[in-house]
Backbone bond lengths (Angstrom), bond angles and torsions (degrees), N, CA, C in turn:
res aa  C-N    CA-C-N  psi(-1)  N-CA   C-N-CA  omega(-1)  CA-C   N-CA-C  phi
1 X - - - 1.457 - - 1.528 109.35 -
2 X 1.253 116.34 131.56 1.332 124.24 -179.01 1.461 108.26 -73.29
3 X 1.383 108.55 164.65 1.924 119.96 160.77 2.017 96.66 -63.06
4 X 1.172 99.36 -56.37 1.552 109.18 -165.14 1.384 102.42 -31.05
5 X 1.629 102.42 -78.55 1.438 115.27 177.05 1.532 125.91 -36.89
6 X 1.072 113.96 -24.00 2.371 128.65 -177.20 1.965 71.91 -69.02
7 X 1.213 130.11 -53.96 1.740 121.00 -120.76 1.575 76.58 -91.34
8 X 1.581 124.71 -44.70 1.320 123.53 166.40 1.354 103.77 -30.21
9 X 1.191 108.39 -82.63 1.913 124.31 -172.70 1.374 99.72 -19.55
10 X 1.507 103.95 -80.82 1.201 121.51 -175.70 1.876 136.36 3.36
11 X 2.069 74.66 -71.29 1.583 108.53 -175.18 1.235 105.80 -77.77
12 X 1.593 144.42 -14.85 1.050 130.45 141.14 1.011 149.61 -63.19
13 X 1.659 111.83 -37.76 1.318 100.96 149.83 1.457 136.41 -53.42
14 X 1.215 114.58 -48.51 1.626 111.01 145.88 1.379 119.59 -16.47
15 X 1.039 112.82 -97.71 1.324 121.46 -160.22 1.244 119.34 -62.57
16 X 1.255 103.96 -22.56 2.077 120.54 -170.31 1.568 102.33 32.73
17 X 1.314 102.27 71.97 1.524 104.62 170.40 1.840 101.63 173.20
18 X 1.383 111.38 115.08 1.132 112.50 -173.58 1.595 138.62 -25.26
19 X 1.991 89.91 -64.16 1.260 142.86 174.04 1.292 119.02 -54.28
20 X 1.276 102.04 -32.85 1.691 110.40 174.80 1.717 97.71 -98.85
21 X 0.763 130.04 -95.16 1.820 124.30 164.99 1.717 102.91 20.55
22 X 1.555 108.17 -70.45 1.483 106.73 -163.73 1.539 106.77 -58.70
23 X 1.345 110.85 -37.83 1.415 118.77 -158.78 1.637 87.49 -74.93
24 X 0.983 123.38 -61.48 1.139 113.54 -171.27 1.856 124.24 -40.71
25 X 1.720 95.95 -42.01 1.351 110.40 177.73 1.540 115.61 -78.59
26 X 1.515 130.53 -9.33 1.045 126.99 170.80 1.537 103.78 93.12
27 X 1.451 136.73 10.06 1.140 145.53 175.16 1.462 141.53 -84.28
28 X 0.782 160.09 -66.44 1.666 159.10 -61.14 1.180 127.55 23.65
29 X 1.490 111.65 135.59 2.166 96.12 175.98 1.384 118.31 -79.34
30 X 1.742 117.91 -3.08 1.530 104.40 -179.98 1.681 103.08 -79.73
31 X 1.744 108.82 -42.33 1.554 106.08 168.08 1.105 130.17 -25.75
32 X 1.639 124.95 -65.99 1.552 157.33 127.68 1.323 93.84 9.00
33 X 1.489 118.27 -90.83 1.472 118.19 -153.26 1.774 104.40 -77.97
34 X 1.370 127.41 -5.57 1.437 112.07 -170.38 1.968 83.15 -107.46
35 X 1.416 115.39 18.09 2.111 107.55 174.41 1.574 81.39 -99.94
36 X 1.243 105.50 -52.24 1.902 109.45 -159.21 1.667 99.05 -33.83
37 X 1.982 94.94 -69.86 1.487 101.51 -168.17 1.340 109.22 -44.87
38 X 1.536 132.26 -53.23 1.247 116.75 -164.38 1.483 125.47 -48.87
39 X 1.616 85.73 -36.57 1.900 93.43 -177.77 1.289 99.22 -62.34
40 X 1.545 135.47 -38.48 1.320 129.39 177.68 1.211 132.56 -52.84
41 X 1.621 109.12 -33.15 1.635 130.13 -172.98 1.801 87.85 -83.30
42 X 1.176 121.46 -33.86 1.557 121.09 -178.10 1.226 119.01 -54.79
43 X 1.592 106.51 -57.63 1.420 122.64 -148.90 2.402 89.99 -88.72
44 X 1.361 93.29 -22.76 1.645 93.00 -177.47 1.660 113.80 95.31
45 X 1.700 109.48 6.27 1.334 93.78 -160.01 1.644 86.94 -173.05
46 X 1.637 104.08 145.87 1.505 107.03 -168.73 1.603 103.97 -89.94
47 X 1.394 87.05 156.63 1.464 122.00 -158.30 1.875 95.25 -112.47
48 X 1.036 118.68 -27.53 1.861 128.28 170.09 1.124 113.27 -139.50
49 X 1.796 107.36 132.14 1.372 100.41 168.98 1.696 87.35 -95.69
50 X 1.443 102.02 154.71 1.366 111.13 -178.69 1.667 99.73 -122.42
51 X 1.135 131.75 129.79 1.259 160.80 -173.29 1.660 117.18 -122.09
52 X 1.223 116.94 90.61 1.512 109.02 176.02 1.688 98.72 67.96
53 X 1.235 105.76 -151.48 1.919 118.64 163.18 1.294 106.49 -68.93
54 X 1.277 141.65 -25.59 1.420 136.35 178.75 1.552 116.68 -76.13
55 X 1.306 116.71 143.79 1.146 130.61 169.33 1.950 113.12 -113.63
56 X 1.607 91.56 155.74 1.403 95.59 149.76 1.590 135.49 -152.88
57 X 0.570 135.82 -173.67 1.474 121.34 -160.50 2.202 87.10 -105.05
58 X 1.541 105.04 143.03 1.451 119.65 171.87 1.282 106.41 -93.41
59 X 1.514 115.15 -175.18 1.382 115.41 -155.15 1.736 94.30 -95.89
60 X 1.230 114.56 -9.22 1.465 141.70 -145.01 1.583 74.06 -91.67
61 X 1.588 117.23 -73.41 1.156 142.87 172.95 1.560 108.10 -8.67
62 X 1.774 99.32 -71.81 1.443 99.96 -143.94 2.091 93.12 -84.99
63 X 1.340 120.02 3.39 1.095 128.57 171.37 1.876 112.02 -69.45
64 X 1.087 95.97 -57.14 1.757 107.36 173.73 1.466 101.48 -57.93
65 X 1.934 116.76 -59.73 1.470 97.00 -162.92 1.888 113.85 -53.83
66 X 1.116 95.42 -43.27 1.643 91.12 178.31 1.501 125.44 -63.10
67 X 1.187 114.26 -2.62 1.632 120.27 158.13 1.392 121.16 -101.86
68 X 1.588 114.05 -15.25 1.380 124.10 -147.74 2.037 74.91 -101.09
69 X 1.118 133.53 -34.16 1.283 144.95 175.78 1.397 119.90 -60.39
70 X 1.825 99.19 -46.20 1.792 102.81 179.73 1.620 108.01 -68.11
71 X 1.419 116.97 -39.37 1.015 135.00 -175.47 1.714 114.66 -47.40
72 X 1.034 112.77 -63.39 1.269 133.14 164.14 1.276 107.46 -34.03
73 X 1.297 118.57 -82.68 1.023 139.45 -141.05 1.769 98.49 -71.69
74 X 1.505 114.75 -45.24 1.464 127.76 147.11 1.606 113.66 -27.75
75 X 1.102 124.94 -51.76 1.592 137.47 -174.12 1.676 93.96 -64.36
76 X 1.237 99.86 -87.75 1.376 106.02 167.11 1.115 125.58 -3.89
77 X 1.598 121.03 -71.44 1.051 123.24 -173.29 1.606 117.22 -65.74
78 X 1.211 122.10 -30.56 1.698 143.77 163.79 1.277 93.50 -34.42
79 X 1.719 123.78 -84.76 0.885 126.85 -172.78 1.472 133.25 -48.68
80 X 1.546 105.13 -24.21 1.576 98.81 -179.23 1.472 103.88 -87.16
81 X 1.621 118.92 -12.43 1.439 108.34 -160.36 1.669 106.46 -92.49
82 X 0.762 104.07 -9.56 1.405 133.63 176.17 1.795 104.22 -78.72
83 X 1.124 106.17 -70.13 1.609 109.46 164.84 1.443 105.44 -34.31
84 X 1.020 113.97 -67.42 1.518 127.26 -165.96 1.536 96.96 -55.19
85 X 1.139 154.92 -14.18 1.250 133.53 164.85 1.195 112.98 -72.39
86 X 1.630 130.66 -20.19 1.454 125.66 174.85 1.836 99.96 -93.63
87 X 1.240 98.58 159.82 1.705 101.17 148.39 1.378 119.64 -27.72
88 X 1.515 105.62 115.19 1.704 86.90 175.11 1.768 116.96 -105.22
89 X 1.276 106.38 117.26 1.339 137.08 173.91 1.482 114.72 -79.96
90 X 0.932 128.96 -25.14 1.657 146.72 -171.03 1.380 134.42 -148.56
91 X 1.267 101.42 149.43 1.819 99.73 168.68 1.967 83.48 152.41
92 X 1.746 94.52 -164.88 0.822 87.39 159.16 1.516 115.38 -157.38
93 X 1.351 139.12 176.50 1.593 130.96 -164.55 1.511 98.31 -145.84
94 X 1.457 91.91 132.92 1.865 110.60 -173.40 1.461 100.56 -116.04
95 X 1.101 113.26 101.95 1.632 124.46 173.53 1.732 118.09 -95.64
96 X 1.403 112.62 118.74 1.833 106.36 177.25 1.209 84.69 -101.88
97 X 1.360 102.11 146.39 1.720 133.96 162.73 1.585 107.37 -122.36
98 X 1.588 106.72 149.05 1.413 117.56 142.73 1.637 116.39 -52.36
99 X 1.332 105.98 128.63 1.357 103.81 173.31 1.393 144.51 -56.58
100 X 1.533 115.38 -29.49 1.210 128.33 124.33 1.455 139.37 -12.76
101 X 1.530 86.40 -78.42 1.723 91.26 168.46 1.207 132.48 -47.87
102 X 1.806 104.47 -53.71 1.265 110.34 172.97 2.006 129.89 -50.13
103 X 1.475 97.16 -10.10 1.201 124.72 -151.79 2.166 93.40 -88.79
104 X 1.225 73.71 -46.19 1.933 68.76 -160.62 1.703 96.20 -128.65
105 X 1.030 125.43 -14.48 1.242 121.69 177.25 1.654 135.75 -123.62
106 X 1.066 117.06 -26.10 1.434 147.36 163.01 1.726 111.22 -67.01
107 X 1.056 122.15 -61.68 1.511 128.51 -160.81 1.732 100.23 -65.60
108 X 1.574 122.78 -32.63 1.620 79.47 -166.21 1.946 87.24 -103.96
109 X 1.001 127.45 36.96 1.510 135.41 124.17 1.573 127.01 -31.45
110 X 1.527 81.54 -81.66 1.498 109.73 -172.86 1.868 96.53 -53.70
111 X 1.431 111.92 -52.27 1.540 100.67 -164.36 1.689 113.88 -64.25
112 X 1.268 106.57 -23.90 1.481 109.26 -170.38 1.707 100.31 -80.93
113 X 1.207 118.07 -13.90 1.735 123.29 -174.98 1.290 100.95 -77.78
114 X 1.755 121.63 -30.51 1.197 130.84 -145.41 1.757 77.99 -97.92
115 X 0.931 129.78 -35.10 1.401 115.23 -161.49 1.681 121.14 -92.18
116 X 2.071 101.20 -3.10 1.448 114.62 178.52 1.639 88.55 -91.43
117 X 1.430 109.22 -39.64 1.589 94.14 -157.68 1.919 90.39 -121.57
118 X 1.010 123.82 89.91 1.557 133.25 177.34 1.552 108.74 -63.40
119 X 1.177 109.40 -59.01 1.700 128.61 175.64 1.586 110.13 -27.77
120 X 1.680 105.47 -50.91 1.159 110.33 -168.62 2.162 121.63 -82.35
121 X 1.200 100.30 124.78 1.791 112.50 -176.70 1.116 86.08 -68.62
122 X 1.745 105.04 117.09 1.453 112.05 148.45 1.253 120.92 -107.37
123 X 1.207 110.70 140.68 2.032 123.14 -177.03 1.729 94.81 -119.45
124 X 1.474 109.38 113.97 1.497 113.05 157.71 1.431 107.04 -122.51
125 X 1.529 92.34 140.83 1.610 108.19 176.64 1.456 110.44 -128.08
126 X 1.582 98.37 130.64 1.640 113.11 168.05 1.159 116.62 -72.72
127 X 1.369 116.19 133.09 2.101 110.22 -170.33 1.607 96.30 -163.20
128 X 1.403 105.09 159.34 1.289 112.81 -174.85 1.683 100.45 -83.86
129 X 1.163 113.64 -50.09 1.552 119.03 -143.71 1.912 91.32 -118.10
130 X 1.355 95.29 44.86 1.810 119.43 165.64 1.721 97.13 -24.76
131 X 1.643 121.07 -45.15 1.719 120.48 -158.09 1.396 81.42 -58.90
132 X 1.292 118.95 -72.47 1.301 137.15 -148.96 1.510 116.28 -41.38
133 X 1.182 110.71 -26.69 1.855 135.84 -173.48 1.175 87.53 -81.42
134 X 1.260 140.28 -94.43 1.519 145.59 170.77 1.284 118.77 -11.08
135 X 1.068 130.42 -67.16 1.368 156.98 176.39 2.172 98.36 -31.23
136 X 2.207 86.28 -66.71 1.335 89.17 -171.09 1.646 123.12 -88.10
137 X 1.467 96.26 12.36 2.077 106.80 -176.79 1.300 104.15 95.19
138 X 1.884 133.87 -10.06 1.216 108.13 -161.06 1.520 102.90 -77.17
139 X 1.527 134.43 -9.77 1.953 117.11 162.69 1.649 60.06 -146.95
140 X 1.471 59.18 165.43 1.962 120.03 -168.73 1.555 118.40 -84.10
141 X 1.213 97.36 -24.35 1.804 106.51 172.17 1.908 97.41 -160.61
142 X 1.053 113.44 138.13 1.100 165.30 150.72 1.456 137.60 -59.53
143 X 1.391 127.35 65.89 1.454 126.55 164.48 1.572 126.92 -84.72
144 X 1.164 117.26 98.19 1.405 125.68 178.32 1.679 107.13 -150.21
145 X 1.354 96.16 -167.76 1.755 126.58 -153.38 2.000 81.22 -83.30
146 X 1.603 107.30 127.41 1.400 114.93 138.82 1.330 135.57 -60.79
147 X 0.947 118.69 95.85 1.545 129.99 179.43 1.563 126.84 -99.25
148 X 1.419 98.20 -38.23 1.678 107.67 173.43 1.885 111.79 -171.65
149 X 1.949 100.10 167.14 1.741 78.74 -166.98 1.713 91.91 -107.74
150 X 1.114 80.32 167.12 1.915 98.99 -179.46 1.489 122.44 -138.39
151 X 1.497 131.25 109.73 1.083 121.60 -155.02 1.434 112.13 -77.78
152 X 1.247 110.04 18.95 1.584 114.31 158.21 1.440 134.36 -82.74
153 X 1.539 77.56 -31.22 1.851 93.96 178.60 1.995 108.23 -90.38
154 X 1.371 106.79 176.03 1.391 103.00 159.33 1.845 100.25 -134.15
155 X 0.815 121.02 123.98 1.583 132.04 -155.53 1.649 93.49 -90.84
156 X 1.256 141.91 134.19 1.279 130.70 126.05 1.613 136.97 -104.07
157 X 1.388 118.43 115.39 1.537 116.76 -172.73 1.876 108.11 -43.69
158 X 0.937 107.89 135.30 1.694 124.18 161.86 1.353 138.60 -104.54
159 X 1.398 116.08 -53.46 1.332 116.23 154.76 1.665 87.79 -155.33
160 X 1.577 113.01 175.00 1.003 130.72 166.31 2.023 100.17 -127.72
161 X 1.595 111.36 133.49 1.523 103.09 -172.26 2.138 81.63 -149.01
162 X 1.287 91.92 143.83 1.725 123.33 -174.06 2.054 92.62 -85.31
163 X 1.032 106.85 159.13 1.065 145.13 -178.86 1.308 106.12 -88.79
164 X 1.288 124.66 146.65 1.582 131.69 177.77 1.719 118.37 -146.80
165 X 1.177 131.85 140.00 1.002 148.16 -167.31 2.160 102.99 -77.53
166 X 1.298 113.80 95.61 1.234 111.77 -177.54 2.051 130.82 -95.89
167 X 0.805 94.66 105.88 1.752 77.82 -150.27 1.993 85.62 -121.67
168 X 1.527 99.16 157.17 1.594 106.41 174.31 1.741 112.87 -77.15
169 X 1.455 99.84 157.71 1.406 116.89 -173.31 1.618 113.01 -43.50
170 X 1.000 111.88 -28.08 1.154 124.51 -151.15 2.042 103.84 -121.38
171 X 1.448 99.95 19.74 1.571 119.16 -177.83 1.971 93.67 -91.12
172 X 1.479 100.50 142.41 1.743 94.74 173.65 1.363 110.56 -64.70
173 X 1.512 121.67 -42.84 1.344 86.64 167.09 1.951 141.00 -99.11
174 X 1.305 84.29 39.20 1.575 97.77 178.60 1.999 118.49 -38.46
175 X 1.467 95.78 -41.95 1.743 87.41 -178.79 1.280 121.36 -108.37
176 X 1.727 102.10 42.54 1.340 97.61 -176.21 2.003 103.06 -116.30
177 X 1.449 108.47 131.55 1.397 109.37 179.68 2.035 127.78 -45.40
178 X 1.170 92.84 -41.73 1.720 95.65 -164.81 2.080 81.06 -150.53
179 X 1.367 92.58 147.75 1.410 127.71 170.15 1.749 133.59 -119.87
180 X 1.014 138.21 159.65 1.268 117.01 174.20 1.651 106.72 -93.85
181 X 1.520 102.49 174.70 1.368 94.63 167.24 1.322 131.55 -84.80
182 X 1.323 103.66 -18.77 1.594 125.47 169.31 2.098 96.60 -57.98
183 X 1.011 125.17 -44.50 1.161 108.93 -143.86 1.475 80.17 -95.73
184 X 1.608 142.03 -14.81 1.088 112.32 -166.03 1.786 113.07 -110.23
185 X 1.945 95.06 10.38 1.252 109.64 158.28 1.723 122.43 -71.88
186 X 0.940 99.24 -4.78 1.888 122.74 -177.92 1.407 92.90 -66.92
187 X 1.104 99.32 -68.35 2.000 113.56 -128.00 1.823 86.27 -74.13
188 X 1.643 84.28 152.86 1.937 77.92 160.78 1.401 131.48 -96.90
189 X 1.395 101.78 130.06 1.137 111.46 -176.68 1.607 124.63 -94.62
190 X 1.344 97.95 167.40 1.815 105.23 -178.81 1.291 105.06 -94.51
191 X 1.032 156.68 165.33 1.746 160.09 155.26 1.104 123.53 -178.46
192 X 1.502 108.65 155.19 1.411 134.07 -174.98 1.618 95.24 -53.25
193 X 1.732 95.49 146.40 1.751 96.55 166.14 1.788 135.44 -69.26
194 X 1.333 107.41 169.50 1.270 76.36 176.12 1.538 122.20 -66.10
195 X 1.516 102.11 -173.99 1.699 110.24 -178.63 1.097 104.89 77.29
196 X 1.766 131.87 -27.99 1.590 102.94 174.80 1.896 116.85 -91.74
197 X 1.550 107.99 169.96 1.288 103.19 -168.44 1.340 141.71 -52.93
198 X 1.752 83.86 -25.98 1.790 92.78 -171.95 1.317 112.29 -84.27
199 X 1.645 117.47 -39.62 1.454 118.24 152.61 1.848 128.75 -38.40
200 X 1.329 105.46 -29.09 1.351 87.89 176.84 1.276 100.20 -96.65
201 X 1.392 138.09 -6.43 1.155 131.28 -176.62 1.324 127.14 -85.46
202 X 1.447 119.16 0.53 1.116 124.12 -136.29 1.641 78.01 -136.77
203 X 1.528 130.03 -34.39 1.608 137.15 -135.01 1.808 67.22 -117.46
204 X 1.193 135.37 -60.27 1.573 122.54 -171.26 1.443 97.94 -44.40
205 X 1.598 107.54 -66.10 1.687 115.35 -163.70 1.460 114.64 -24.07
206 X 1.373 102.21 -61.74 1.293 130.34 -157.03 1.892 105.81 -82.89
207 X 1.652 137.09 -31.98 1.397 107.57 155.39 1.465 102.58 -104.83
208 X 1.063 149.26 36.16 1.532 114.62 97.64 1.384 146.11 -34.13
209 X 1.296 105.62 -48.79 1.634 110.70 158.02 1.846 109.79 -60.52
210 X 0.905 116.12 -38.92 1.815 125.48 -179.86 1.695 82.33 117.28
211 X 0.744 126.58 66.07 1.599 118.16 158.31 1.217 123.19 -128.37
212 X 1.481 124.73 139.02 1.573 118.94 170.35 1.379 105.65 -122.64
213 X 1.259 104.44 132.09 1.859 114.41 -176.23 1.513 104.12 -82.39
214 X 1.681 111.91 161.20 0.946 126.28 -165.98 1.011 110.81 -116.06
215 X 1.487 122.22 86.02 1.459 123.61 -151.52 1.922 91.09 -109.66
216 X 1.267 107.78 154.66 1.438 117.26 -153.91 1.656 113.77 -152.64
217 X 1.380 116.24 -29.41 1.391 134.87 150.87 1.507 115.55 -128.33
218 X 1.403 118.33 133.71 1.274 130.74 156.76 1.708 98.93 -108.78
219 X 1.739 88.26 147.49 1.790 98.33 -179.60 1.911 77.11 -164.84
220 X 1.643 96.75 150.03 1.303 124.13 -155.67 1.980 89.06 -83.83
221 X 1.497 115.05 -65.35 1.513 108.72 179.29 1.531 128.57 -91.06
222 X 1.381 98.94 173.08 1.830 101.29 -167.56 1.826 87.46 -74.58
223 X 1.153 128.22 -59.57 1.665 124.91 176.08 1.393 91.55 -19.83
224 X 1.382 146.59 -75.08 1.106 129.73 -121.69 1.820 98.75 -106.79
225 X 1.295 102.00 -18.11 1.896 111.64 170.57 1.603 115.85 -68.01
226 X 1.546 98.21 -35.07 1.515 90.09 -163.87 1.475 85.66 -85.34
227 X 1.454 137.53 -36.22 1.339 138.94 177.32 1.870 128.75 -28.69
228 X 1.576 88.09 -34.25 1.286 106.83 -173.20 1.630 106.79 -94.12
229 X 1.050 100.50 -43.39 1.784 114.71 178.17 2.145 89.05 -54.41
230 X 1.284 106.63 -67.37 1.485 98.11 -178.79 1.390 128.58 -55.29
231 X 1.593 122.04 6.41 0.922 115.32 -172.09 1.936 91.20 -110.24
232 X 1.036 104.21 -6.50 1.645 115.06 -171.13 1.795 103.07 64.55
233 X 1.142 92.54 50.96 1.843 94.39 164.81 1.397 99.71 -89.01
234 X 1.167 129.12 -26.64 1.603 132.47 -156.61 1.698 107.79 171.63
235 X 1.259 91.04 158.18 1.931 123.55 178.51 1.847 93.30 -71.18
236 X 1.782 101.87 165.18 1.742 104.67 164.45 1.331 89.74 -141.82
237 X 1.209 108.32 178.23 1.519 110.08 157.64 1.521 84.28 -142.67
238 X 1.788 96.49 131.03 1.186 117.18 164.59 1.763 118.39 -147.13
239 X 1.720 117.75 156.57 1.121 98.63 -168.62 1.491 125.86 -81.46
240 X 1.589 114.59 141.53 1.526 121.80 -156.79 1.866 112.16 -45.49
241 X 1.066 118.80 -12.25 1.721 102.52 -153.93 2.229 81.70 -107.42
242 X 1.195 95.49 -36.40 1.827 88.42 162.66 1.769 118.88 -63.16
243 X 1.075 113.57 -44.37 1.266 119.96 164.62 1.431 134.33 -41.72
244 X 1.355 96.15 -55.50 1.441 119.62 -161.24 1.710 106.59 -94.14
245 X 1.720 101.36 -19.60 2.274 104.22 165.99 1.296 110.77 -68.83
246 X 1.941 114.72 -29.56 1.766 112.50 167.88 1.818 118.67 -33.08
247 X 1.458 98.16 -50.87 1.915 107.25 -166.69 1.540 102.27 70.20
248 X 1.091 126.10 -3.33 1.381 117.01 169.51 1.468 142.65 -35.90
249 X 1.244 136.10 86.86 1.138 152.34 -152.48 1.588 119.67 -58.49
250 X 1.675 108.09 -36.07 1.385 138.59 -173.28 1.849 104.75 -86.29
251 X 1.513 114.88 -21.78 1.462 115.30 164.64 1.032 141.20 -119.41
252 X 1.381 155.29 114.69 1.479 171.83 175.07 1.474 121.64 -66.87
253 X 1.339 98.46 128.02 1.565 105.11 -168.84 1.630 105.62 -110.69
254 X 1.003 97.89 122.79 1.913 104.18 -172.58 2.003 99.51 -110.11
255 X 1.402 90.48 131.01 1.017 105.91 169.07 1.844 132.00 -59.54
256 X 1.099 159.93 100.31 1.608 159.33 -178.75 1.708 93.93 -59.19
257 X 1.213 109.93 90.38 1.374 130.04 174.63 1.696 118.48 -51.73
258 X 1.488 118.32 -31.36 1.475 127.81 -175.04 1.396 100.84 -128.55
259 X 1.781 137.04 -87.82 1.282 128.77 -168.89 1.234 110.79 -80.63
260 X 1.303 150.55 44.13 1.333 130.55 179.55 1.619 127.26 -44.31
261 X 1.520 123.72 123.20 1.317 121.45 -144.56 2.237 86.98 -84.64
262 X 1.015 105.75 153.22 1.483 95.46 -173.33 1.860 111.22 -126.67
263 X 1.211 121.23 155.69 1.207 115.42 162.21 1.650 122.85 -142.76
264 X 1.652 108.48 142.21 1.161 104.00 161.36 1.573 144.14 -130.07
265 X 1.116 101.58 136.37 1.763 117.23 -179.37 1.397 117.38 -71.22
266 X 1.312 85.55 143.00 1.736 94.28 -179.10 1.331 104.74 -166.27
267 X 1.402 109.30 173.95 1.856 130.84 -170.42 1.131 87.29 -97.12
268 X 1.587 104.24 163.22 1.566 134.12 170.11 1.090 136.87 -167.50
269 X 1.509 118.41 123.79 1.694 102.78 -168.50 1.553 84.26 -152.44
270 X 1.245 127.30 170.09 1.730 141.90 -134.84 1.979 72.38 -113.28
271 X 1.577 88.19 153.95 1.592 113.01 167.70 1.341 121.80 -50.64
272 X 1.148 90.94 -64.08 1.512 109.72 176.93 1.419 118.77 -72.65
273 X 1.219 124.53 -1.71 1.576 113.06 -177.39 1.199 112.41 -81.47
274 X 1.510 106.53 134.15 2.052 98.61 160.50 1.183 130.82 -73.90
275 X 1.092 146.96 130.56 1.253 164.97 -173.33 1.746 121.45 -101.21
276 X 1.187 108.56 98.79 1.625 118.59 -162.95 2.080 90.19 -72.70
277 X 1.327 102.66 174.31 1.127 131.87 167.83 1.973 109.88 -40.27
278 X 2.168 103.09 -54.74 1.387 81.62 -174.94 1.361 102.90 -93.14
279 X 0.957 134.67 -14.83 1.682 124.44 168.55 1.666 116.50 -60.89
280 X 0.705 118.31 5.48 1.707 136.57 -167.88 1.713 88.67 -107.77
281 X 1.281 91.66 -67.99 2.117 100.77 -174.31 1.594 100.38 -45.48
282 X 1.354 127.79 -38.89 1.269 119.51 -134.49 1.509 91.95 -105.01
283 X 1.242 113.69 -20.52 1.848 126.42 -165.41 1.934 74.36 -82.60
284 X 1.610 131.90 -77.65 1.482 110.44 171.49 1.066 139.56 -34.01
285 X 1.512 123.61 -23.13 1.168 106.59 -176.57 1.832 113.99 -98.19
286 X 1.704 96.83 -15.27 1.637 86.07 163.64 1.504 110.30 -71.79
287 X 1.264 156.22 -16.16 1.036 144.75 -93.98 1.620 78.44 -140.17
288 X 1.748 111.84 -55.86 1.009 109.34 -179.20 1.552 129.57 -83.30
289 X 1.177 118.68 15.90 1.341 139.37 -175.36 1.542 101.68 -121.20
290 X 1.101 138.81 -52.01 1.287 131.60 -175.47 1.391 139.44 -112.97
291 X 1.802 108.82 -12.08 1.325 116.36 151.78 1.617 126.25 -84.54
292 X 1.887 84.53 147.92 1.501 97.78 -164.78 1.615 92.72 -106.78
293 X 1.539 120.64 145.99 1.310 98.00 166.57 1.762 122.54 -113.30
């Protein structure tokens, strides 16, 4: 079995769709589908059940991708470490961010990295479940919410920042300093849907205390949360230093006087990964820009 053929594998599982796979790989899909089969006629046993135009990955399948991945990623790492004995001029670095982050705090990072190391292709992707990317190789480092440890990953703390009660100028309690959490489990609020982080983080916080929020709009982005909060349809709770980079004149940030629900950020990149020269620079330069100690 070739390397070629794993990256074939690979991109199908990805894509779970032939047609897209090839394109992606720069191939043909009959090429594509006469590498797959061989690995199939190889291995003795299918690697897709194919259904109509749909595919899915076999159990056979998802056994290879997770070797067909270390493998790679093993190569990979050869190659960059190897790089790394010269000047490094090239390569390239896949960073996931919270979308958020990437939003108001992350990006002029990234541009100033781009301007020490130009040479280097950067790919950043906004994603909810950032661990999960890391975890599976799709980027190379990882900025998101600490939630739990994994001896795959190596975690570094960044800041930890509290949650704040955000409501429009023109909200009754707009001129009041600090609130309880009880009282701001009342009011209706705007929030993220479920499945994303801050929603569950915020919905744990809060019945632990015995509280259930009074959520009244869900909307997928912060554009469209704080939108609603400015229209005084409803309260948010979001965290203060995202809040407070708006400068928004028309919204008020109230302090959680007793439980303030809290979160923390941090870096992440797998044990085993190698880490070239500018991924090294770039893991410092968040480090020195956004950790508190």
């Amino acid at each position: 079995m070739e390397i070629r053929q794993l990256e074939y594998f690979v991109a199908v599982c990805e894509e779970l769709h032939f047609t897209k796979a090839a394109e992606r790989l720069g191939i043909t899909q009959p090429t594509l589908s006469i590498q797959i089969r061989t690995m199939e006629e190889e291995l003795g046993t299918l690697l897709f059940d194919r259904i109509g135009k749909k595919i899915t990955i076999t159990e056979a399948g998802f056994i290879l991708l997770r070797q067909a991945r270390s493998i790679l990623l093993k190569l990979q790492d050869a190659y960059d470490e190897i790089n790394g004995l010269r000047e490094y001029n090239g390569g390239n670095l896949v960073v996931g961010v919270m979308a958020a982050e990437l939003d108001y705090r992350i990006t002029p990072i990234l541009i100033d990295f781009h301007h020490q190391f130009p040479n280097i292709h950067l790919k950043i992707s906004s994603a909810i479940e950032v661990a999960d990317m890391v975890i599976n190789n799709v980027v190379d480092i990882g900025i998101t919410l600490i939630e739990f440890t994994d001896p795959r990953l190596i975690i570094t703390p960044l800041y930890t920042e509290e949650f704040v009660l955000v409501v429009s100028e023109e909200h009754d309690l707009a001129d009041q300093e600090s609130v309880s959490l009880e009282t701001v489990s009342a009011l209706p609020l705007i929030a993220y849907p479920k499945g994303f982080k801050a929603r569950e983080l915020i919905e744990t916080h809060c019945r632990e205390k015995g509280l259930n929020l009074n959520i009244i709009v869900e909307t997928s982005t912060a554009s469209s949360l704080y939108g609603f909060v400015k229209s005084d349809v409803g309260a948010c709770l979001q965290p203060y230093s995202l809040s407070n980079s708006l400068n928004d004149p028309t919204l008020r940030l109230i302090k959680i006087s007793d439980y303030p629900p809290t979160r923390q950020i941090g870096i992440i990149y797998r044990t085993d990964k190698f880490l070239g020269v500018a991924a090294k620079e770039f893991i410092r330069m968040v480090q020195d820009n956004l950790k508190v100690d």
